[in-house]
SEGUTI-70015 format. One record per residue (C-alpha): x, y, z; residue in one letter; residue number from 1. Coordinates in steps of 0.001 Angstrom, whole numbers, plus 500000, padded with zeros to 6 digits. Last residue first. Example, Ala and Ser with C-alpha at 12.3 -4.5 7.8 and 13.67 -1.06 7.14 Angstrom:
BEGIN
@xx=513670	yy=498940	zz=507140	residuo=S	num=2
@xx=512300	yy=495500	zz=507800	residuo=A	num=1
This chain:
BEGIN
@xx=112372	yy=219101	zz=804509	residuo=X	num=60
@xx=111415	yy=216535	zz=806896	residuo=X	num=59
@xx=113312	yy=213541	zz=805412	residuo=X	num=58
@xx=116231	yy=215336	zz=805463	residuo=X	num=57
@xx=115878	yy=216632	zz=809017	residuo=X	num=56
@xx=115137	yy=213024	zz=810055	residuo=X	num=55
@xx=118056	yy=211566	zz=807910	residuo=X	num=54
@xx=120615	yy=213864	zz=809329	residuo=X	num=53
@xx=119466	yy=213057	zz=813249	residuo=X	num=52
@xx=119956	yy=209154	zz=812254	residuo=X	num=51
@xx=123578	yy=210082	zz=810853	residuo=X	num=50
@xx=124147	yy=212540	zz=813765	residuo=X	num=49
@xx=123946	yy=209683	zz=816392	residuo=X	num=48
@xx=126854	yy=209993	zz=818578	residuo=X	num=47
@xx=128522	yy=206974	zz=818324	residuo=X	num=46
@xx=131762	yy=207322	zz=820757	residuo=X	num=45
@xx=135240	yy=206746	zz=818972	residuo=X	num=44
@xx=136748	yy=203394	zz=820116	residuo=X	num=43
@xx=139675	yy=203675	zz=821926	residuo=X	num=42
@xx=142840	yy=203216	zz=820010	residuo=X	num=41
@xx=144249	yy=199759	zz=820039	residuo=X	num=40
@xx=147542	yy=198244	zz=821577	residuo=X	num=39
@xx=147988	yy=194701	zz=820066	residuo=X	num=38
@xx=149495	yy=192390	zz=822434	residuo=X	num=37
@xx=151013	yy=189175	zz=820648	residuo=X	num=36
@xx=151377	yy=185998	zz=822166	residuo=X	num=35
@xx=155119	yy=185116	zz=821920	residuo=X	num=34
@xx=156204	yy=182068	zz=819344	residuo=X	num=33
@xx=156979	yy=185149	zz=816405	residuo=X	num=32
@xx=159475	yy=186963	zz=818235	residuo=X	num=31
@xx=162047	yy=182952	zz=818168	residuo=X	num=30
@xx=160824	yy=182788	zz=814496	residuo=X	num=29
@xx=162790	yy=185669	zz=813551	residuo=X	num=28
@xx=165380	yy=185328	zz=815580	residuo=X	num=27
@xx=167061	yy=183556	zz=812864	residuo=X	num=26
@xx=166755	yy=186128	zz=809996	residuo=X	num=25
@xx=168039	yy=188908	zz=812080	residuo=X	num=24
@xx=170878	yy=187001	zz=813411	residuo=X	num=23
@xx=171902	yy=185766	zz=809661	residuo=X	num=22
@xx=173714	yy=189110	zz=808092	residuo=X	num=21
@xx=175408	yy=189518	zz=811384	residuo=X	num=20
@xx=176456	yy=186438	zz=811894	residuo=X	num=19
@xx=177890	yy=186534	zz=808026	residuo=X	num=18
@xx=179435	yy=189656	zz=808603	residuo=X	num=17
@xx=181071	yy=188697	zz=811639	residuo=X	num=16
@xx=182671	yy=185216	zz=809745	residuo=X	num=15
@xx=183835	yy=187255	zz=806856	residuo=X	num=14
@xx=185258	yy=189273	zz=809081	residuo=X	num=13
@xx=187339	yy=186563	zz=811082	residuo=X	num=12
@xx=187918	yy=184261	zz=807565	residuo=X	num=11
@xx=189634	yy=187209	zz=805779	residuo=X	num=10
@xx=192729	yy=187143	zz=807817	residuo=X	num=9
@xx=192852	yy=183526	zz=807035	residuo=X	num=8
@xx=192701	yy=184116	zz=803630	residuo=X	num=7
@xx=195910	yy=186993	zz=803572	residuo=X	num=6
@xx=197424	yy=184203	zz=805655	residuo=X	num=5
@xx=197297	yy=181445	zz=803431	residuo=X	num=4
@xx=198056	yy=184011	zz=800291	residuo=X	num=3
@xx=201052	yy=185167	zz=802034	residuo=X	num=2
@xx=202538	yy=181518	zz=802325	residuo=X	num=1
């Protein structure tokens, strides 16, 4: 009789940990159907230094 009831007061945690364990893995694919929106860092002006570099060297 103790072992049936030292078992059933396993089956409670057992049951949270395995929710828990599993939530993570199921929602997974429920993020995954939204459109994404990537954020992206302005993009740096071209200022032209390369082309100014290449005259100079071309020069000297």
């Amino acid at each position: 009789m103790t072992g049936l009831l030292r078992t059933l007061a396993w089956v409670p945690r057992a049951l949270i940990l395995t929710v828990a364990l599993a939530a993570p893995v199921l929602a997974a694919p429920a993020l995954d159907q939204k459109p994404r929106s990537i954020i992206e860092a302005p993009q740096p002006k071209n200022t032209g230094i390369g082309f100014v570099l290449l005259m100079s060297l071309r020069r000297g």
